[in-house]
SERO-4910 file (N, C-alpha, C, O; in steps of 0.05 Angstrom, whole numbers):
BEGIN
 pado doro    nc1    nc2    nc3   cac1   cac2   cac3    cc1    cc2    cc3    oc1    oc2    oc3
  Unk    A     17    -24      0      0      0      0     18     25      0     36     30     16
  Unk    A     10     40    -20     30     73    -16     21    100     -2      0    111     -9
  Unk    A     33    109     13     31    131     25      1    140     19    -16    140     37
  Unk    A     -5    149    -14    -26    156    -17    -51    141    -13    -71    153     -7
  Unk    A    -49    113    -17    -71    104     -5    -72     99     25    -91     85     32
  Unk    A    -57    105     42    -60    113     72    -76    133     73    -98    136     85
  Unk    A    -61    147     58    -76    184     66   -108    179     57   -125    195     66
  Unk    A   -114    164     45   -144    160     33   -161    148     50   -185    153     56
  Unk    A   -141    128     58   -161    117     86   -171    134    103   -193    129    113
  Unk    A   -157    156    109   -155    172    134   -181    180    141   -193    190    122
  Unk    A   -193    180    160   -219    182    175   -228    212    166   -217    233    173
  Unk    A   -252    211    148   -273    233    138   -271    256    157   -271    280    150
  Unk    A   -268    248    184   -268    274    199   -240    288    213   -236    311    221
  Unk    A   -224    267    213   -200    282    210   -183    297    187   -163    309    192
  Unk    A   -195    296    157   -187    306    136   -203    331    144   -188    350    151
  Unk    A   -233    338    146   -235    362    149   -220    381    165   -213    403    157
  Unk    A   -216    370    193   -203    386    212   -179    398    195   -176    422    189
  Unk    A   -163    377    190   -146    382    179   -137    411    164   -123    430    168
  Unk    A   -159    401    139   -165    423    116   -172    452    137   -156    471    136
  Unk    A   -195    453    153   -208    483    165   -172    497    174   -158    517    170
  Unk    A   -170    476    184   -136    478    202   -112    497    185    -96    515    192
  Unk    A   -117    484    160   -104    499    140   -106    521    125    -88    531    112
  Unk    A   -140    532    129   -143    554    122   -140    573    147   -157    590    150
  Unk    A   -124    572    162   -121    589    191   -105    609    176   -110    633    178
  Unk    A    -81    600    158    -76    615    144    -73    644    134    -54    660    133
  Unk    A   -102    643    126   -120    674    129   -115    691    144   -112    714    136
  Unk    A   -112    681    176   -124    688    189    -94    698    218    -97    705    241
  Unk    A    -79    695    208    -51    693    224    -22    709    206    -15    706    182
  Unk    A    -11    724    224      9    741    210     29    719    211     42    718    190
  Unk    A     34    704    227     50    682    239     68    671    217     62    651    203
  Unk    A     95    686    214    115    666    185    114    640    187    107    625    168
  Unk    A    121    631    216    136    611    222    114    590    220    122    567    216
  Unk    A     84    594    222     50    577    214     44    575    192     35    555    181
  Unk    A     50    602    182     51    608    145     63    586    127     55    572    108
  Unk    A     90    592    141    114    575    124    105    542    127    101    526    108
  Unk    A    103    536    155    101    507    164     70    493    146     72    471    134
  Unk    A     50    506    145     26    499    135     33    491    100     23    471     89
  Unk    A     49    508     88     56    514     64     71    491     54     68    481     32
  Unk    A     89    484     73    112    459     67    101    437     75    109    416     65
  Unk    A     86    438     89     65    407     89     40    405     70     33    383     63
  Unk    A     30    420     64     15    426     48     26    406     22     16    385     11
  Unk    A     51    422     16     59    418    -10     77    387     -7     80    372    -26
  Unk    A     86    384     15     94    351     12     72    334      9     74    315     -7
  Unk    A     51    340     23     31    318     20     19    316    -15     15    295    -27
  Unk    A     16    341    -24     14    347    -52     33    335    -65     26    327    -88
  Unk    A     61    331    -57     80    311    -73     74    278    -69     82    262    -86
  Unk    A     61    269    -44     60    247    -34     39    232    -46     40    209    -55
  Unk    A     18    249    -46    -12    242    -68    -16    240    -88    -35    231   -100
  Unk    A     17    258   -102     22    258   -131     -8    264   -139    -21    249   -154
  Unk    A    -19    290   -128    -36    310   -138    -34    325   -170    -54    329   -185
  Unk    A    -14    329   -175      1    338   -187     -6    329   -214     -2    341   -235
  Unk    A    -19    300   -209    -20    280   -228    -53    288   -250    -59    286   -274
  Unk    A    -67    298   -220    -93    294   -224   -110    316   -240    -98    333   -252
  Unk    A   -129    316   -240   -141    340   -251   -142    367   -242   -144    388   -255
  Unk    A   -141    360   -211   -147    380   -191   -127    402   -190   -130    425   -180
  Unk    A    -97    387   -209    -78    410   -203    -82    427   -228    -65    443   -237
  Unk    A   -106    422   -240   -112    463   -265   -115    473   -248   -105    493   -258
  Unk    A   -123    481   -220   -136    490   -207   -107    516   -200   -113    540   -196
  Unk    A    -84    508   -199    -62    524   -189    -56    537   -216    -37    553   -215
  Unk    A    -66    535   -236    -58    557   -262    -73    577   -261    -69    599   -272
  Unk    A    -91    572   -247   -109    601   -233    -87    620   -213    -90    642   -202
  Unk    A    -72    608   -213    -47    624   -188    -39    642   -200    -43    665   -192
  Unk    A    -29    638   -221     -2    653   -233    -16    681   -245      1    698   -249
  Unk    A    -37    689   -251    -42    722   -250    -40    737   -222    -37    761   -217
  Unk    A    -45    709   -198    -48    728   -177    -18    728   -170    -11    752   -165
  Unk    A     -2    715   -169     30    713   -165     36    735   -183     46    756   -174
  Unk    A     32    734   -207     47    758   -220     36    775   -210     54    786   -198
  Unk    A     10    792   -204      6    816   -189     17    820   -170     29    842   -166
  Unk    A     18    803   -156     30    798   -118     56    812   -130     63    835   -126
  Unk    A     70    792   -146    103    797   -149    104    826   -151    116    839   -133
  Unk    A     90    839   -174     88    862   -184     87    881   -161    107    894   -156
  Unk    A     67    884   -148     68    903   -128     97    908   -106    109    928   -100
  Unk    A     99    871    -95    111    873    -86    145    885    -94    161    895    -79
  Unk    A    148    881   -114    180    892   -126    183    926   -130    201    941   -123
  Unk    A    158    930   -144    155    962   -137    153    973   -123    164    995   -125
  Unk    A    140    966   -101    148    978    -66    160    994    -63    182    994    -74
  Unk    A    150   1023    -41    166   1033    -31    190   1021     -7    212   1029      1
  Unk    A    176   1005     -2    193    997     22    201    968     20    192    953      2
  Unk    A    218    960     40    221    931     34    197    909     47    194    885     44
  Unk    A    180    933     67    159    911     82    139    902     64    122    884     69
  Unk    A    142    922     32    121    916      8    130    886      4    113    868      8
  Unk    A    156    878     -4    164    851    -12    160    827      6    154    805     -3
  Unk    A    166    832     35    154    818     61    125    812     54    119    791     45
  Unk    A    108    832     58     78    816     58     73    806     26     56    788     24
  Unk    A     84    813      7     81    798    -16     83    769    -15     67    752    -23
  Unk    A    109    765     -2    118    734      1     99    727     13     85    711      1
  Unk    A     92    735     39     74    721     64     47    711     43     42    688     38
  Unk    A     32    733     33     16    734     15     16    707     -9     -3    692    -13
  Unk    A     42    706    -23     40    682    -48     39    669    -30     16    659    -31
  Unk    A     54    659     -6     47    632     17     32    627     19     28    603     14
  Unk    A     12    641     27    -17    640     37    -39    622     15    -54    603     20
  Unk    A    -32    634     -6    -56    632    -35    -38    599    -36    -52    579    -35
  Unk    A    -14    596    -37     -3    565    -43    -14    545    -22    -32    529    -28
  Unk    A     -2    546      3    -20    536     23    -42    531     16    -46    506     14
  Unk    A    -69    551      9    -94    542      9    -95    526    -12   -108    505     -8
  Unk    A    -83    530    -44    -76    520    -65    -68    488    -54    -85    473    -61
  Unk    A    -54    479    -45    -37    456    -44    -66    437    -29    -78    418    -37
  Unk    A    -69    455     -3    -82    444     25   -116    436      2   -129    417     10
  Unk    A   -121    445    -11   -148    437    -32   -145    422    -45   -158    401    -46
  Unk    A   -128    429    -59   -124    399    -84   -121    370    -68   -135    350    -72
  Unk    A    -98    374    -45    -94    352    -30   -127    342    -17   -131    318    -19
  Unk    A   -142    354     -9   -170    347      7   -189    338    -13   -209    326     -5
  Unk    A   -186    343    -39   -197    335    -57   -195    314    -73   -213    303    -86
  Unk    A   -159    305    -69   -152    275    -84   -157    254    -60   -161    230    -62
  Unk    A   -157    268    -41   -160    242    -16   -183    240     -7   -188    221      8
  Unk    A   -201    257    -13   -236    249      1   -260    253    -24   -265    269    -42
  Unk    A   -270    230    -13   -289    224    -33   -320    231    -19   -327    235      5
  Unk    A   -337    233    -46   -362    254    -38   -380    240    -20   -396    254     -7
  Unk    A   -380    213    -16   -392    200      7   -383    198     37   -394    183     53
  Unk    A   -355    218     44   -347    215     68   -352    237     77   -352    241    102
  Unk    A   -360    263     55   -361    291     51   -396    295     70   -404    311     87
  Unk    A   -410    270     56   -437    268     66   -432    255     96   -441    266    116
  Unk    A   -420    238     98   -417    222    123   -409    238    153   -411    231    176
  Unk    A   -398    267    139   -390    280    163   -407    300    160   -408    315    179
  Unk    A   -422    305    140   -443    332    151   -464    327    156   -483    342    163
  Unk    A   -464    298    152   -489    266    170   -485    281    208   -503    289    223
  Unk    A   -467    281    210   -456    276    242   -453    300    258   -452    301    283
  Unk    A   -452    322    240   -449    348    242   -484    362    248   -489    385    256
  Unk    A   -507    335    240   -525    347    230   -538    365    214   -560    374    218
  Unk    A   -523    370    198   -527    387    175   -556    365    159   -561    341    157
  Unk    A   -573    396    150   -601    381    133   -595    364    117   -573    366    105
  Unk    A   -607    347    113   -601    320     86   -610    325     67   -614    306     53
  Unk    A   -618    350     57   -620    360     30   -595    375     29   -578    368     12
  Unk    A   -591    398     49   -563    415     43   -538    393     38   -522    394     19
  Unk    A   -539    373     64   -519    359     58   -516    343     31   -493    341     21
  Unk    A   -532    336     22   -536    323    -13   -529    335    -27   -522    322    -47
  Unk    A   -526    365    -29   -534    385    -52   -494    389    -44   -479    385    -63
  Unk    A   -484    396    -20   -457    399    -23   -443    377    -21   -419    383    -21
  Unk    A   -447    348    -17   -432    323    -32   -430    313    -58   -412    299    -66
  Unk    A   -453    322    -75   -458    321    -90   -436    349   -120   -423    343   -140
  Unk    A   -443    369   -110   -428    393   -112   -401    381   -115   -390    377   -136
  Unk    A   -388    375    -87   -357    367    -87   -354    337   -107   -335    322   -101
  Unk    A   -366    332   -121   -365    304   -137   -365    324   -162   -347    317   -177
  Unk    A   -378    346   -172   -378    363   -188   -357    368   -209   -353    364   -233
  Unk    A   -342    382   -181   -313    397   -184   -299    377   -212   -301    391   -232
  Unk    A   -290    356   -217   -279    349   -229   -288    331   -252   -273    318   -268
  Unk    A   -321    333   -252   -337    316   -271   -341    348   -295   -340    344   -319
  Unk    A   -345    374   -284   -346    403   -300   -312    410   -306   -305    424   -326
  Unk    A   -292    400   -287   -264    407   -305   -257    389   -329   -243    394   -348
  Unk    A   -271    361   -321   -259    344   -344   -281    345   -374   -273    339   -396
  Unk    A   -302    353   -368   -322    357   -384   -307    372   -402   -298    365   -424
  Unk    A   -306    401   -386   -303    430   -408   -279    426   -425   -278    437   -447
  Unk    A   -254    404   -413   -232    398   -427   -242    382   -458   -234    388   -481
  Unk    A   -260    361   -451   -264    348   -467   -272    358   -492   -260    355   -513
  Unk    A   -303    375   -488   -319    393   -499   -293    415   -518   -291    421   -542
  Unk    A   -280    419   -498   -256    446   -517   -236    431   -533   -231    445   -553
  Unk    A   -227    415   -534   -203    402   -544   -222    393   -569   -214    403   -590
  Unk    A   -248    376   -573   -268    359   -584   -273    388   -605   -274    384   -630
  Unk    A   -274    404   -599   -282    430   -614   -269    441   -623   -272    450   -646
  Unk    A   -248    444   -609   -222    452   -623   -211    438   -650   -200    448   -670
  Unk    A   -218    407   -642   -205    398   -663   -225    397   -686   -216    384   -704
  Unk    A   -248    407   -691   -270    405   -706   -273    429   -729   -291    432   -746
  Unk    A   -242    449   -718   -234    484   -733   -245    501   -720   -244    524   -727
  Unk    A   -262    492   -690   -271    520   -680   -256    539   -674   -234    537   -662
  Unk    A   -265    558   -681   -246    590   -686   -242    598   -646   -249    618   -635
  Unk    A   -231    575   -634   -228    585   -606   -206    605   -602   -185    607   -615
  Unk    A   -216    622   -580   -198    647   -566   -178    652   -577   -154    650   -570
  Unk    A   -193    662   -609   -173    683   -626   -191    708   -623   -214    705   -616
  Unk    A   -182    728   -627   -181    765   -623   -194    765   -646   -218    771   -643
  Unk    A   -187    760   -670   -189    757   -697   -231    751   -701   -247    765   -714
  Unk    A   -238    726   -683   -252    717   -692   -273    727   -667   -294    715   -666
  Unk    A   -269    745   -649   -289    764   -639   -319    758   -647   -332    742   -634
  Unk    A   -328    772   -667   -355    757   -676   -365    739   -685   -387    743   -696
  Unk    A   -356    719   -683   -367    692   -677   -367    681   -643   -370    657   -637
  Unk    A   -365    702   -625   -373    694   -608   -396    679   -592   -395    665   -572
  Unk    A   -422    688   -608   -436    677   -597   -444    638   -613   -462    622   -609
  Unk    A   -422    638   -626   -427    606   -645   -414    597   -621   -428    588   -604
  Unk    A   -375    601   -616   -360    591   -589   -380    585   -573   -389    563   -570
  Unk    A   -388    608   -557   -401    591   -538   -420    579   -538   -428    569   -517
  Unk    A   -440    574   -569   -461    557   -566   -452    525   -562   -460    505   -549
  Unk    A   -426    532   -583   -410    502   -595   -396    488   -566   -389    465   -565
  Unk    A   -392    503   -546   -379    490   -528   -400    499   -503   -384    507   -486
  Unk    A   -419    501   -495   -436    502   -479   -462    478   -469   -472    468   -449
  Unk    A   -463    480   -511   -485    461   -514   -471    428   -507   -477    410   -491
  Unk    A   -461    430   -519   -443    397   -516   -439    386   -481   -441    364   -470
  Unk    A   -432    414   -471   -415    420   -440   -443    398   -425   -443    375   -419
  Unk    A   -469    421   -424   -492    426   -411   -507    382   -421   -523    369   -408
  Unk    A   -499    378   -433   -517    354   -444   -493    342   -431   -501    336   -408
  Unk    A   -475    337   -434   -456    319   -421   -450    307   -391   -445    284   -384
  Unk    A   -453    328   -376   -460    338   -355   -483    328   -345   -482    309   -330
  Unk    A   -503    337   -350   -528    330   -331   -525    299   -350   -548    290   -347
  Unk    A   -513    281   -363   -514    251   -368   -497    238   -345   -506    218   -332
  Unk    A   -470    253   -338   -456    248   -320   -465    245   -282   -455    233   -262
  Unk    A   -494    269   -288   -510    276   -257   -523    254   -261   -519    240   -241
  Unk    A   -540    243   -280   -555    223   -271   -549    200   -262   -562    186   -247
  Unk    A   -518    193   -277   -503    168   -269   -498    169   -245   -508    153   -230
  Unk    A   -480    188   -237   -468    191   -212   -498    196   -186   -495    193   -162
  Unk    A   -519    202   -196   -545    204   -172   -552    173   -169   -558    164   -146
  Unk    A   -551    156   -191   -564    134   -182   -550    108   -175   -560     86   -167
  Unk    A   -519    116   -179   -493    106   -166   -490    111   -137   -483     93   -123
  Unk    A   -496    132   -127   -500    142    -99   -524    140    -90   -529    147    -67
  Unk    A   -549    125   -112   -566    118    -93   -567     90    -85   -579     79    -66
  Unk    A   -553     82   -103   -551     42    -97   -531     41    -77   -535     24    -60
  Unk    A   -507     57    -72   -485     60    -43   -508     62    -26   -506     47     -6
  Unk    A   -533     76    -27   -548     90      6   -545    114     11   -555    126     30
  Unk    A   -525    126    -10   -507    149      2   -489    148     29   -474    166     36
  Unk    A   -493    120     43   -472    116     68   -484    135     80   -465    148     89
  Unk    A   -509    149     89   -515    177    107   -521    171    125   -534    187    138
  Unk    A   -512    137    139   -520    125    168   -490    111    173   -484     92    187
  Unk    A   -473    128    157   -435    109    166   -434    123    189   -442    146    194
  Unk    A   -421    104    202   -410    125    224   -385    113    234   -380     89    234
  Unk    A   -370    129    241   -337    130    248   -332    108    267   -349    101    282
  Unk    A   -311     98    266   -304     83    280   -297     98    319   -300    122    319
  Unk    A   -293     90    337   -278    107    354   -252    110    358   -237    103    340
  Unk    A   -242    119    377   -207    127    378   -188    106    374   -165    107    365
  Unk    A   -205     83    385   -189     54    390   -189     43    355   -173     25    349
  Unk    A   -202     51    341   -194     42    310   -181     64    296   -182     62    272
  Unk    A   -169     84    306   -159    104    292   -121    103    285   -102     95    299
  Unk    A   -122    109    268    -96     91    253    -76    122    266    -81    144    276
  Unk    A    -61    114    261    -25    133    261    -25    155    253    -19    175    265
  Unk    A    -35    151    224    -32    176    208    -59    194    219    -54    217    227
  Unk    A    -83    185    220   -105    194    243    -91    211    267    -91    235    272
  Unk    A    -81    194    277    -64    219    302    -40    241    294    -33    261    306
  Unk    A    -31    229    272    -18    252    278    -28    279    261    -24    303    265
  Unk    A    -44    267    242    -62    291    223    -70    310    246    -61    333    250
  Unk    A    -94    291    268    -95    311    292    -78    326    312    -86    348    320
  Unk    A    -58    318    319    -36    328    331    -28    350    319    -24    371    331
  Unk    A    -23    346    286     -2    373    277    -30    396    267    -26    418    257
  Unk    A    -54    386    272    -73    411    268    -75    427    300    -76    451    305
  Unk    A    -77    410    313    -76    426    345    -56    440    354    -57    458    371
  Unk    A    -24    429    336     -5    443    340     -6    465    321     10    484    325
  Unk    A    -22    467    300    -25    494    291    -40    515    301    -32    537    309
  Unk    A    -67    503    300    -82    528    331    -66    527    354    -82    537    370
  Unk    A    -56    524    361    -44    529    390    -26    546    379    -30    569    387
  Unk    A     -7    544    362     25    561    352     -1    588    345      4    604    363
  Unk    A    -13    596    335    -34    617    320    -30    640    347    -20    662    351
  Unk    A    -44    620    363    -46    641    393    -25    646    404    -25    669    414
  Unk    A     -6    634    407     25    641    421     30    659    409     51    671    412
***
């Protein structure tokens, strides 16, 4: 078994903590929480071989905000402009890494299983397990749909071909939108023959594996470092 299928095992409710843990982020001037969240973040993202998956288009959304970040920060009057710059790309990477990672390792029935326990409504909770099963059924779609179109001569995101805009997006909308809701019905009646699992319930402490403790350990050791 490899690392990454450990981390998969890992108990539905210790991945959340985890994840909330990691968006503290936000929320803390703290280098030394900044930095540490950032470098685990991104090992586990090497460990899950995230990198691999779909989930990592999601970090090409970075690089306008990195180049702005950079930008401001180099022009600066001062050098504390380049300080919070850095702190700043940390931050957006962290959350970057700490998502993709929560995304290759939890699946949308553990997503339900803990907002089962949480008591969250069993409609809301459906509507956002369901949602997080989404995420990567609408990235792989729109790829398909654009490449499929692309190769068919559609006049995609040229300057040139401006007015034919409204053909582009019929040609890759319509295909998108039918594909999609074929994919919702599969995946609804796949999750209705599981049960949706919306009566699993966790094992207790005495079945909780290694990596379980220490996931919890180094999140308590992050709220605690926040307040010091």
């Amino acid at each position: 078994m490899t690392i990454a299928d450990k981390l998969i095992k890992i108990k539905p409710e210790v991945k959340f903590f985890w994840f909330i843990t990691s968006m503290i982020v936000f929320f803390t001037d703290n280098f030394l929480v900044i930095f540490s969240i950032t470098l685990i973040s991104f090992i586990l993202y090497l460990l899950t071989k995230s990198y691999k998956t779909i989930y990592n288009n999601a970090l090409y959304g970075f690089i306008p905000l990195v180049i702005v970040l950079l930008f401001l920060g180099l022009y600066g009057s001062e050098k504390s402009d380049l300080i919070f710059t850095g702190i700043a790309i940390l931050k957006w990477f962290a959350l970057g890494f700490s998502a993709i990672v929560f995304f290759v390792i939890t699946q949308p029935f553990e997503v339900l299983s803990v907002l089962n326990r949480f008591r969250i409504h069993h409609g809301i909770a459906i509507a956002i397990s369901t949602g997080f099963r989404f995420v990567p059924i609408i990235i792989e779609e729109w790829q398909k749909t654009y490449f499929a179109q692309k190769a068919r001569g559609l006049p995609i995101l040229k300057i040139q071909n401006l007015f034919a805009l409204p053909t582009i997006v019929s040609a890759l909308s319509v295909p998108l939108l039918i594909n999609i809701t074929q994919r919702t019905e599969d995946m609804y009646f796949a999750m209705k023959l599981k049960g949706f699992l919306f009566n699993h319930k966790s094992g207790n402490f005495k079945n909780w594996s290694m990596l379980d403790v220490l996931f919890i350990g180094y999140s308590f050791v992050i709220i605690v470092s926040v307040f010091l």
